[in-house]
C-alpha positions in Angstrom: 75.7 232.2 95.2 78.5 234.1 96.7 81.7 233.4 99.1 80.2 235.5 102.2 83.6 234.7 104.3 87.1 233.2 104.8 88.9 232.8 107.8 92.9 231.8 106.9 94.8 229.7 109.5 98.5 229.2 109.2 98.6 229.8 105.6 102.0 231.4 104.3 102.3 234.9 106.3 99.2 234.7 107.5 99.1 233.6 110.9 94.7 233.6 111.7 92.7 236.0 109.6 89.3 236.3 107.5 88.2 238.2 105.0 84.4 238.8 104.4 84.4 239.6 100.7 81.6 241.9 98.8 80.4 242.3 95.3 83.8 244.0 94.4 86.4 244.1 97.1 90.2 245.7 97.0 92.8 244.5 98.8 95.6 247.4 99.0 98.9 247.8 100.6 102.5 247.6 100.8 104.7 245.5 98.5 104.9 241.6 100.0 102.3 243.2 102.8 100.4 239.4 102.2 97.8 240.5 99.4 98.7 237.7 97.3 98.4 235.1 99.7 94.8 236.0 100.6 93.9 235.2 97.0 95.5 232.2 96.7 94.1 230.8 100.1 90.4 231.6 97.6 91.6 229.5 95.5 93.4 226.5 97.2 89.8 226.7 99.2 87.7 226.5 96.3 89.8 224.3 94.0 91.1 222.2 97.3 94.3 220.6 95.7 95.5 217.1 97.1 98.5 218.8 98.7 100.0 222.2 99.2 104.0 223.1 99.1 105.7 222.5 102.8 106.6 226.3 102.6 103.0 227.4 102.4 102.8 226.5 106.0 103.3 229.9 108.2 103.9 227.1 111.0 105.2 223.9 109.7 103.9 222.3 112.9 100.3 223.4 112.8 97.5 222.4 109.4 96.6 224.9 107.2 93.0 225.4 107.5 90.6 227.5 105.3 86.9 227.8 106.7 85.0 229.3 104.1 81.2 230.3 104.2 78.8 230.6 101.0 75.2 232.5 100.4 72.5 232.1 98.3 73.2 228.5 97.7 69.4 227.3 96.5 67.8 224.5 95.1 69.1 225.8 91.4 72.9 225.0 92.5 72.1 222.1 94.3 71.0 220.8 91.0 74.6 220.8 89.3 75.4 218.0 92.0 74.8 213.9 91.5 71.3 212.9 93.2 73.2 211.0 95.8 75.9 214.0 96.5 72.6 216.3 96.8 70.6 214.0 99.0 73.6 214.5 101.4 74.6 218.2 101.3 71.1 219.5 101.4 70.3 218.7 104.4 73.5 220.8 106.1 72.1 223.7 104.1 70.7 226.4 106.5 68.8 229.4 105.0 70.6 228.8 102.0 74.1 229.0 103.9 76.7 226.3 103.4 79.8 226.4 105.4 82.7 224.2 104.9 86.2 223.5 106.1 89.7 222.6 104.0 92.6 221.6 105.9 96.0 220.8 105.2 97.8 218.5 107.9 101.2 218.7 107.7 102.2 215.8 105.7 98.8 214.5 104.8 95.9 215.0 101.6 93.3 217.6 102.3 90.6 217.0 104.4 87.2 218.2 103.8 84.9 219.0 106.4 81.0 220.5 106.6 79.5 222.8 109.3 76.7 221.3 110.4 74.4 220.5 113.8 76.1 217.3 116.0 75.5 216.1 119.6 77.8 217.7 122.0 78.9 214.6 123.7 81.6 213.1 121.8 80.1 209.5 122.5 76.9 211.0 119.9 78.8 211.8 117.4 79.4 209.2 113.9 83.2 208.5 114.3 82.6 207.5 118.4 79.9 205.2 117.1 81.6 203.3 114.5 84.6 203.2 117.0 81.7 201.4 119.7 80.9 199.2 116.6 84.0 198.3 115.2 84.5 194.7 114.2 81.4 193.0 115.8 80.1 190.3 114.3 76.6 188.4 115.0 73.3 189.9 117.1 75.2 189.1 120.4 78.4 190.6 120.1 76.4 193.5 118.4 73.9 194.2 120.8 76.2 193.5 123.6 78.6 196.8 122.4 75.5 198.8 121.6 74.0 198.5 124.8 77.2 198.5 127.3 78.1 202.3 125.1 74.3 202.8 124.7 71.7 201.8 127.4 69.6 205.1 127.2 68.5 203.7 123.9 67.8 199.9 124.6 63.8 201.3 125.6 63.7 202.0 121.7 64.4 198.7 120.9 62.0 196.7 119.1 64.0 194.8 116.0 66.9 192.3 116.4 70.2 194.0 115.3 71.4 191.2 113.5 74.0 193.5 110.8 76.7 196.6 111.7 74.6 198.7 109.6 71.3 198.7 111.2 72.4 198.9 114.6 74.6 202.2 113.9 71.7 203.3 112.0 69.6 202.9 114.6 72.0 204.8 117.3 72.1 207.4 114.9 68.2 207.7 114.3 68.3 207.9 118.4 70.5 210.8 118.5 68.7 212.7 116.2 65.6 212.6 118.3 67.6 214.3 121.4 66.3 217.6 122.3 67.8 220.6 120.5 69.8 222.1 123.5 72.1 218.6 123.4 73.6 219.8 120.1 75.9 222.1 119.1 77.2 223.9 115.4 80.5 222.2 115.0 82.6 220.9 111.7 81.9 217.5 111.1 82.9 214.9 108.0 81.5 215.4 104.3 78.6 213.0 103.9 79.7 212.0 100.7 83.4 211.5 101.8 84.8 212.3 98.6 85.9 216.0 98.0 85.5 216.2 94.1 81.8 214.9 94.8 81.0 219.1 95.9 83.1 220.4 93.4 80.1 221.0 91.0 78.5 223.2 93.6 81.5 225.8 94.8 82.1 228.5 92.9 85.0 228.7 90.2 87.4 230.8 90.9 89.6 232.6 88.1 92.7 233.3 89.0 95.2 235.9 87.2 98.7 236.6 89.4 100.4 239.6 88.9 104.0 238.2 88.6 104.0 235.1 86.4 105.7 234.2 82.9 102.7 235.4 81.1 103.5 232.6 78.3 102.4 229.9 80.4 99.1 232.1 81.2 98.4 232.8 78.0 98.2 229.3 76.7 94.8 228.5 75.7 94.7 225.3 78.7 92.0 224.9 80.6 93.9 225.4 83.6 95.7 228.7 82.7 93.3 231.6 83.0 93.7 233.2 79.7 92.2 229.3 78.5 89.2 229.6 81.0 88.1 232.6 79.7 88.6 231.4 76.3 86.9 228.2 77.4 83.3 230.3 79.2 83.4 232.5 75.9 83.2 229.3 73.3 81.1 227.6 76.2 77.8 228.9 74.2 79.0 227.7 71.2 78.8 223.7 71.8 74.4 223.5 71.0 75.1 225.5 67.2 77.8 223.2 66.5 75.9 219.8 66.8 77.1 219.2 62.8 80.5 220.0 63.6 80.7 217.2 67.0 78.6 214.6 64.6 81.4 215.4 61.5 84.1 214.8 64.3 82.5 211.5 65.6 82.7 210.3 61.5 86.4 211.0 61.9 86.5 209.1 65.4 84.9 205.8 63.4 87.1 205.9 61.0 90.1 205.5 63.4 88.3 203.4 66.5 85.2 200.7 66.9 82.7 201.7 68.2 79.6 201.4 70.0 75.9 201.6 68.0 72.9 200.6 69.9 74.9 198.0 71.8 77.3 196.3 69.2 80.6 197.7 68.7 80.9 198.1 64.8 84.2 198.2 63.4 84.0 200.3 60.4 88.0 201.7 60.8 90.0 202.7 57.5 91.4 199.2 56.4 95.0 201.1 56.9 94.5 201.4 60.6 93.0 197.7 60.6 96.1 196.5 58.6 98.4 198.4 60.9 96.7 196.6 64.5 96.9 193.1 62.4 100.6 193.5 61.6 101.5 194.9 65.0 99.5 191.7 66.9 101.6 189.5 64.4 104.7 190.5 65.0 104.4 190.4 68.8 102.2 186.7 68.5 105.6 185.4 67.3 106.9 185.4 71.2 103.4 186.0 73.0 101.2 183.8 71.2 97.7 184.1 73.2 98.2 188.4 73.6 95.3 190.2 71.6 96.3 194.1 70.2 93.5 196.7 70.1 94.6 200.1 68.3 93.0 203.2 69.7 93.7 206.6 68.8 92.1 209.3 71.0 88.9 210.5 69.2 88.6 214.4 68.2 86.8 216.3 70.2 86.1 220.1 70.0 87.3 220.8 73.4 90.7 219.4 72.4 90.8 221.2 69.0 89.5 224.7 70.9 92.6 224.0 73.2 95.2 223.3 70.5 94.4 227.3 69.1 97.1 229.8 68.7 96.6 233.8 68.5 98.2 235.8 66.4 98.6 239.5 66.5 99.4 242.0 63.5 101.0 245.2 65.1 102.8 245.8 61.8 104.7 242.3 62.6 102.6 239.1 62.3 103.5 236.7 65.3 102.1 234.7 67.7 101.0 236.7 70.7 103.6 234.7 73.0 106.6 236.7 71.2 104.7 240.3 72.2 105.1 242.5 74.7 103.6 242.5 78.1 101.6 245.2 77.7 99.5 243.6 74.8 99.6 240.4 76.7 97.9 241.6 79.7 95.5 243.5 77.2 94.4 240.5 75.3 93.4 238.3 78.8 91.6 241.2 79.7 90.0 242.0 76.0 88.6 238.2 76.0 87.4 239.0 79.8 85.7 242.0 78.6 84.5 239.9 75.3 82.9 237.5 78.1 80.9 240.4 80.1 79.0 241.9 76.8 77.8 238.3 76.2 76.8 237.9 79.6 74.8 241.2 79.5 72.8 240.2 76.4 72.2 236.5 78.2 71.3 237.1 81.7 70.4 233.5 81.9 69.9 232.6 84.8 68.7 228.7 85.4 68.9 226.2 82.4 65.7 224.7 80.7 66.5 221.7 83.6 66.4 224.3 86.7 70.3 224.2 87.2 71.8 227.6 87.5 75.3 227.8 86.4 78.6 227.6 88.5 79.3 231.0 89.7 82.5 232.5 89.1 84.8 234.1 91.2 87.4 236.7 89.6 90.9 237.4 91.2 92.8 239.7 89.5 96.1 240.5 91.5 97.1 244.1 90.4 95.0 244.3 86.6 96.6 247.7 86.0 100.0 246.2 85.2 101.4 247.1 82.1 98.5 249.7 80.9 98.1 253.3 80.7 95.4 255.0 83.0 93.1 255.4 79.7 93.0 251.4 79.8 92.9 251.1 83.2 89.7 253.0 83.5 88.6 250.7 80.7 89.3 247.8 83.0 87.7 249.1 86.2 84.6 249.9 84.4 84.5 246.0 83.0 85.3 245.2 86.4 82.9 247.0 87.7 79.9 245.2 85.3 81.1 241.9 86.1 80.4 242.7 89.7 76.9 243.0 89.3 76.7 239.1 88.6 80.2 237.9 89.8 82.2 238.8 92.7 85.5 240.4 92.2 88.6 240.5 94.3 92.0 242.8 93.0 95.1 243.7 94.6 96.0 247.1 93.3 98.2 250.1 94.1 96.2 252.2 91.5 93.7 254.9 93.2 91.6 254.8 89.9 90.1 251.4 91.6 89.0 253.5 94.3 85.3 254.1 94.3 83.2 253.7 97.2 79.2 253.1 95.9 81.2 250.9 93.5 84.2 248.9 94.9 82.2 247.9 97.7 84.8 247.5 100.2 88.6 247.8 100.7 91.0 245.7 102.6 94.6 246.9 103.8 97.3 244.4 104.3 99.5 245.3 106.0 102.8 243.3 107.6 103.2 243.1 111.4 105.9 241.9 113.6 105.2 238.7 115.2 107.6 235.8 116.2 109.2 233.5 114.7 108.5 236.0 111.6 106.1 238.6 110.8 102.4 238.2 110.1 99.7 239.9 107.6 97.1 241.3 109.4 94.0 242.3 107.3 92.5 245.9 108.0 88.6 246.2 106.1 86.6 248.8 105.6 83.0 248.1 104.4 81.5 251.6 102.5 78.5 250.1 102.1 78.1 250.2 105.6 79.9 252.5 107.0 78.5 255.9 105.7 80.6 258.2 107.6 84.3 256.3 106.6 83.0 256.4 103.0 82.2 260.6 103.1 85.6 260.5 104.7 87.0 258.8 102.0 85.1 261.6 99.0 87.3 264.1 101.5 90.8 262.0 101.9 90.4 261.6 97.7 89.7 265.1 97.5 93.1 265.9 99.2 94.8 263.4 97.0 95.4 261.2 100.1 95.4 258.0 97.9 98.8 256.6 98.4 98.3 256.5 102.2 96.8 253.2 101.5 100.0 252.1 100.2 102.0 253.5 103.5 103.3 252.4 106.6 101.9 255.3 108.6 100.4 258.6 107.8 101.5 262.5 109.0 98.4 264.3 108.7 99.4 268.5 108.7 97.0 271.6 108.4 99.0 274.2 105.9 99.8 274.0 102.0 103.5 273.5 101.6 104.0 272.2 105.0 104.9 268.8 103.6 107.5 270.0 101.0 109.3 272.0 104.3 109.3 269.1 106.6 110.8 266.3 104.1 113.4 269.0 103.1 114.3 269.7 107.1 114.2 266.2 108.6 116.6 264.7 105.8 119.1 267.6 107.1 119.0 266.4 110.6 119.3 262.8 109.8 119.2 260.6 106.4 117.1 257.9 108.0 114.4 260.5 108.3 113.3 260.3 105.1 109.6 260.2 104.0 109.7 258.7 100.7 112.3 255.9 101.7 110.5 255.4 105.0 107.3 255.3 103.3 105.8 257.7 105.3 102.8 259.2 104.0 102.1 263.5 104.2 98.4 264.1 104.0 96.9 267.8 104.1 93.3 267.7 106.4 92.6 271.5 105.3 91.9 272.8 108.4 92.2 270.8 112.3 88.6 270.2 112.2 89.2 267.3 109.9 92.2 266.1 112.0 89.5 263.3 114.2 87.6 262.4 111.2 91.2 261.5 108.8 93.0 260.0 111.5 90.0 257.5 112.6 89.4 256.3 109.2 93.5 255.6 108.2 93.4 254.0 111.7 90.6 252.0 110.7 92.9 250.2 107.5 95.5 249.5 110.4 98.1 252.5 109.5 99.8 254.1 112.2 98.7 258.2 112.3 100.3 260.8 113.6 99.6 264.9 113.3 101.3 267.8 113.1 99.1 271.0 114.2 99.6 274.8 114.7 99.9 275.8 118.4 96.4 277.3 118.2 95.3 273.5 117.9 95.5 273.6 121.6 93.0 276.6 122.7 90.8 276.1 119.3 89.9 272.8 118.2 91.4 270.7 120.8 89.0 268.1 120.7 89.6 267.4 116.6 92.7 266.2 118.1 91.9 262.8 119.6 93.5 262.9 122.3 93.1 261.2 126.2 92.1 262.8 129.2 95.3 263.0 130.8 96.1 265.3 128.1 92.7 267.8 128.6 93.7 267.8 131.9 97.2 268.9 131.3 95.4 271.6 128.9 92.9 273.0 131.6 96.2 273.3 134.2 97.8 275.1 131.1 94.7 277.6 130.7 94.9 278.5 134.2 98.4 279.4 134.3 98.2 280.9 130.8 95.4 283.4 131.5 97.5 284.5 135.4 100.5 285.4 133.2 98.2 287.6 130.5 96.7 289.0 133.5 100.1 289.7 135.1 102.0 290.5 132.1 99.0 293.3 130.7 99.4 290.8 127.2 97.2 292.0 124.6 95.9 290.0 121.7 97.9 291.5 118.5 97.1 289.0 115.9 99.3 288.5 113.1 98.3 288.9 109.4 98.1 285.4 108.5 95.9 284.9 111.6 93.3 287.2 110.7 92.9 285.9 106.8 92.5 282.3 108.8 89.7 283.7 111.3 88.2 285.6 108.7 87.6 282.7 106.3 86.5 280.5 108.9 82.7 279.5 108.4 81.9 279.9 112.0 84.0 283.8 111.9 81.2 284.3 108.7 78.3 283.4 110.9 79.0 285.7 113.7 80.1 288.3 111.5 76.9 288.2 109.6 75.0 288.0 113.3 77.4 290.9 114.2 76.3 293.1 111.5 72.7 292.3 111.9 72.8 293.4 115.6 74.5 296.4 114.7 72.0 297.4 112.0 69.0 297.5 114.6 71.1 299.7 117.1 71.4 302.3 114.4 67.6 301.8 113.2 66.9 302.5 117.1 67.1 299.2 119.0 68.0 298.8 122.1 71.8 297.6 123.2 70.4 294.9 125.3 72.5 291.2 126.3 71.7 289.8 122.5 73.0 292.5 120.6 75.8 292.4 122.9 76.8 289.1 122.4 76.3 289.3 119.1 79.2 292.6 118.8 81.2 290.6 121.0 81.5 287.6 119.1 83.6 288.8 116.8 86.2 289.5 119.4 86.0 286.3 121.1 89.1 284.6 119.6 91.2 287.0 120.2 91.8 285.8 123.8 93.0 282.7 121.9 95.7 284.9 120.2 97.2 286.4 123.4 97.5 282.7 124.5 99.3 282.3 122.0 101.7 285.1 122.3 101.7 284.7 126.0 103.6 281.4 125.0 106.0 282.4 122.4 107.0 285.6 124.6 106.7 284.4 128.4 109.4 282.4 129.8 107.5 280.7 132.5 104.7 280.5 130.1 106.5 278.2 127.5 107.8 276.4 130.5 104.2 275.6 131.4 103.4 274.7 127.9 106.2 271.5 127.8 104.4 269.0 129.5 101.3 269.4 127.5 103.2 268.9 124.3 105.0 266.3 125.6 101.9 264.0 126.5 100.7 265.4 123.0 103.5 263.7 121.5 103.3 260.5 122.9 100.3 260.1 121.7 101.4 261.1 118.0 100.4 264.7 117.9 103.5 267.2 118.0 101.8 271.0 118.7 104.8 273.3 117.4 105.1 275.5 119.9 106.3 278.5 118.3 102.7 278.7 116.0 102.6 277.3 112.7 106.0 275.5 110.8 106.1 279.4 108.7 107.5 280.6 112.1 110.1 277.9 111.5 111.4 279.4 108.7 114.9 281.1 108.2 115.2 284.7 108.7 116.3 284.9 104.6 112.6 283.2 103.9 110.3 286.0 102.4 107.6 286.9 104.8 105.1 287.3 102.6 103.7 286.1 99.1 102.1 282.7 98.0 102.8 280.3 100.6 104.2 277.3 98.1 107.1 280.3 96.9 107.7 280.9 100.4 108.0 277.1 101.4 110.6 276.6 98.5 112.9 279.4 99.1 112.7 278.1 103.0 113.9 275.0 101.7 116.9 276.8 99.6 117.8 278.5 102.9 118.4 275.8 104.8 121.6 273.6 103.4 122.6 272.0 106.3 122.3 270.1 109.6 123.9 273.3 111.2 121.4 275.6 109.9 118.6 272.9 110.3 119.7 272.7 114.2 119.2 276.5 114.2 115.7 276.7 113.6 114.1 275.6 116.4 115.4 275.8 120.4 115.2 272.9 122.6 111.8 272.6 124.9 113.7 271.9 128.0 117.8 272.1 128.8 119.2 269.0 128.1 117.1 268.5 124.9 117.4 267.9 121.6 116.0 271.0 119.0 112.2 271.1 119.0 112.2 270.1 115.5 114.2 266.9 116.2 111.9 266.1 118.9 108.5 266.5 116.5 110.8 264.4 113.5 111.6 262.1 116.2 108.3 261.1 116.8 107.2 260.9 113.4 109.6 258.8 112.7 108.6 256.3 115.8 107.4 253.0 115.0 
């Protein structure tokens, strides 16, 4: 059995949301994004308290509501139920799906509701029958009700309706013979109308926060989870220990009467016997006819389990409460990973009685807390195992939890304006279904791109170094335009073809993307962009007017250095070089120059019209002119084209021009001091206009 969904109404900062959990599922995101609160909606849902704190309420007005769905609920769980709770739930039991419904009025107990098929007339359904039924007494005044709410039955009449009972009984057996298209799936009352009667049949959840005074969780209760896992672990135990419970019932006879076949049999210590005799003395001297019965709780081996205390010997003996955090957090997850080798050896599945065990649920809010990445990796791979019987939910800002084929899906929370306050909005992405997001994902990994997870919004650039140059520049101009403080994410693609494929999948976890791109971007590659057709109309206009000014200027394509070590490491470049070469072999083995090999020689060339674009742009007043309106739509739609090439033509004239790019970006950065010499960089677009690097920095910096 598994939790297939959740959808979270008015619960804390989450407005209306679901979540559709897997095997192992991350939930990732900013600090206070709402992570926490989707794991504790799992748990109120499953554990379904009597009442919930007044601030839990997103809208104190409006219930709380958590409709939850479960799978693979079979004949094997229904058995952990009483015969009279099963004989009602199995029946709302649909290809082994049960779905159910907590609420939290504001001011009232929790309500439980089941999912299940009722009439769509309201008159149909059980509450507006009792209310036809209420307080009649006698055949008369019974039929007389039944039939003035109900004459479409009185055909099926046969027996007098003498009792309430029988004659709501017999409505109901009426509406269950109406044709299938008069009912509807809708959320009805629990049969048994007593919520700890299903308890035995949801699944358990075990619940470890991240901030919380880890004494309290380490105490060996069985509602702490450090004493639930110690609790499954000793769980195994209770058949070998048969002569330790009958010992402990010896001690219980020696304090209480008890019962043997029938008779209670008073066989207590005469101390304790002496001790009730004096007691009921004493207080017969006022309350003459009042009888005193002495009983001391009898041992049990729960209790004495739950009264034990762990020590740990680090070179000073003391109880594990007086330890760091670090060790702490180790030891819960030491017993956790205690619990998975024993389930491994098990594997049992469905007792000798056909019940199959409670499932368990694991929530573990950040479990890399207080260890070092060696343990962590420890912990992910226990994680991990216990996915392949269990389902698993973390919150984590580690990328080590990161695994597509084994976390089966992530969710970003992330935290959205909304009145009166701001909402979590939950962002998933399933890689076991979405084959082209998780090959995405290898790539983005590849690229260390993990902490975008963790951002508000990404900057996705083409060129090593780039980043280090930009965060150095924008902090000149202004000292809200920081990255880091912002929490603004720079991710390197490697090349515009992988602009599209980065910036759908971060859009897919809900973070806002926006790219910076070489002017080239614009005559190669324009479509890895993204962009609307407003903006490749604005592009074809710019062609045209682009390749009249070559034509009238005489512009020849000189490409630069750095452009030719690009082109020439280019995959495509390699294929037509190689097809280039071939053609040129058979002219000089005595081919003919026909339209093939002509193509062929000329491929090579191709892109060089591209290059006198380019300089056509950067050299041509009325060229760059033409060019504004194109990056301007570009921008808008969070894609700043710098116009003068790539950001190395941004650099300071005291920058080397050559060398490894990362020495070059650095002693840019040391260059450039101040907002004056920031502001000297780049010339506006337009009069009027701020510097062109304000403008791109501008609309980074856009929410």
């Amino acid at each position: 059995m598994k939790l297939k969904h959740i959808a979270i109404s008015n619960f804390k900062g989450i407005q209306a949301d679901n979540l559709s959990p897997e095997s192992f599922t991350c939930l990732v995101g900013e600090n206070n994004a709402g992570k926490s609160s989707v794991m504790q909606a799992i748990v109120f849902a499953l554990n379904r308290p009597k009442n919930i704190p007044s601030a839990h309420f997103y809208d104190s007005s409006q219930p709380v509501s958590f409709d939850f769905e479960l799978s693979g609920v079979t004949e094997a769980h229904l058995a952990r139920l009483s015969d009279e709770a099963k004989g009602k739930i199995a029946g709302l039991i649909v290809d082994e799906e049960l779905a159910l419904r907590v609420a939290y009025a504001p001011g009232e107990s929790v309500s439980i509701q089941v999912k299940a098929q009722q009439p769509k007339e309201e008159r149909y359904r059980s509450d507006a029958i009792d209310a036809a039924l209420s307080g009649k007494k006698g055949q008369a005044a019974i039929e007389e009700a039944l039939w003035s709410a109900y004459p479409e039955f009185k055909a099926a009449y046969s027996e007098p309706l003498k009792l309430l009972g029988t004659a709501k009984a017999f409505v109901k057996e009426q509406v269950a013979k109406l044709p299938p298209e008069q009912f509807t799936s809708g959320y009805t009352a629990l049969p048994s109308g007593i919520s700890a009667s299903i308890s035995p049949l949801l699944p358990e959840p075990i619940y470890i926060p991240a901030v919380k005074n880890l004494n309290d969780d380490l105490k060996t209760s069985q509602s702490t989870s450090f004493g639930r896992l110690l609790g499954l672990l000793l769980e195994d135990m209770a058949e070998d220990l048969v002569h330790v419970n009958t010992a402990l019932e010896k001690v219980n006879s020696l304090f209480n009467r008890v019962t043997i076949e029938g008779k209670v049999v008073d066989g207590r210590h005469a101390k304790v016997r002496d001790l009730e005799s004096e007691v009921e003395g004493l207080l017969s001297a006022n309350f003459p006819n009042v009888r005193v019965q002495l009983e001391i709780p009898p041992p049990e081996l729960k209790t004495i389990l739950n009264a034990a205390q762990i020590f740990i010997d680090d070179g000073s003996h003391d109880l594990i409460d007086n330890k760091g955090d670090g060790i702490k957090r180790s030891l819960t997850f030491a017993l956790l990973q205690a619990y998975v080798n024993r389930q491994d050896k098990q594997k049992v599945q469905v007792d000798a009685g056909g019940k199959a065990p409670r499932p368990l649920i694991f929530l573990f809010e950040e479990p890399e807390l207080y260890l070092h990445p060696r343990s962590q990796r420890v912990l992910f791979n226990t994680l991990a195992r216990i996915s392949e019987n269990y389902q698993v939910l973390v919150t984590t800002h580690s990328p080590l939890f990161f695994a597509p084929g084994v976390t089966a899906s992530f969710v970003r929370v992330a935290k959205q304006a909304a009145a009166p306050k701001p909402i979590a909005k939950l962002f998933p992405v399933n890689f076991a279904l979405n084959k082209a997001d998780a090959e995405t994902f290898r790539l983005a990994r590849f690229e260390h791109a993990d902490a975008a997870f963790f951002s508000q919004s990404v900057v996705l650039f083409e060129g090593e170094s780039d980043d280090a140059y930009c965060k150095h520049v924008a902090q000149l101009f202004k000292d809200e335009w920081d990255f880091e403080r912002r929490n603004v994410a720079l991710v390197r693609v490697s090349g515009k073809g992988n602009f599209l494929k980065f910036r759908n999948f971060f859009e897919s976890f809900g973070i806002s993307v926006r790219l910076v791109a070489d002017l080239d971007a614009i005559f190669d590659g324009f479509k890895h962009l993204g962009t609307d057709k407003k903006s490749s109309d604005l592009r074809d206009k710019l062609l045209q007017t682009l390749d009249g000014r070559i034509a009238a200027l005489g512009t020849k394509a000189e490409p630069k250095p750095r452009q030719i070590q690009r082109r020439a490491n280019q995959d495509s470049w390699k294929d037509r070089y190689e097809a280039a070469k071939a053609a040129l072999q058979a002219v000089q083995a005595g081919a003919p120059v026909d339209a093939k090999t002509y193509e062929a020689l000329e491929g090579l060339f191709v892109w060089e019209k591209e290059i006198a674009r380019m300089r056509v742009c950067t050299e041509d007043a009325e060229a760059a002119a033409a060019l504004v309106p194109l990056l301007d739509c570009l921008r808008e739609q969070g894609v700043c084209v710098l116009s003068r090439g790539a950001i190395e033509d941004y650099y300071p004239a005291a920058a080397p021009g050559s060398g490894p790019k990362p020495d070059r970006a650095l002693a840019a950065c040391a260059a450039v001091l101040t907002r004056e010499e920031a502001t000297a960089l780049s010339k506006p677009l337009a009069a009027g206009r701020p510097t062109e690097l304000e403008d791109v920095f501008e609309a980074l910096f856009k929410h």
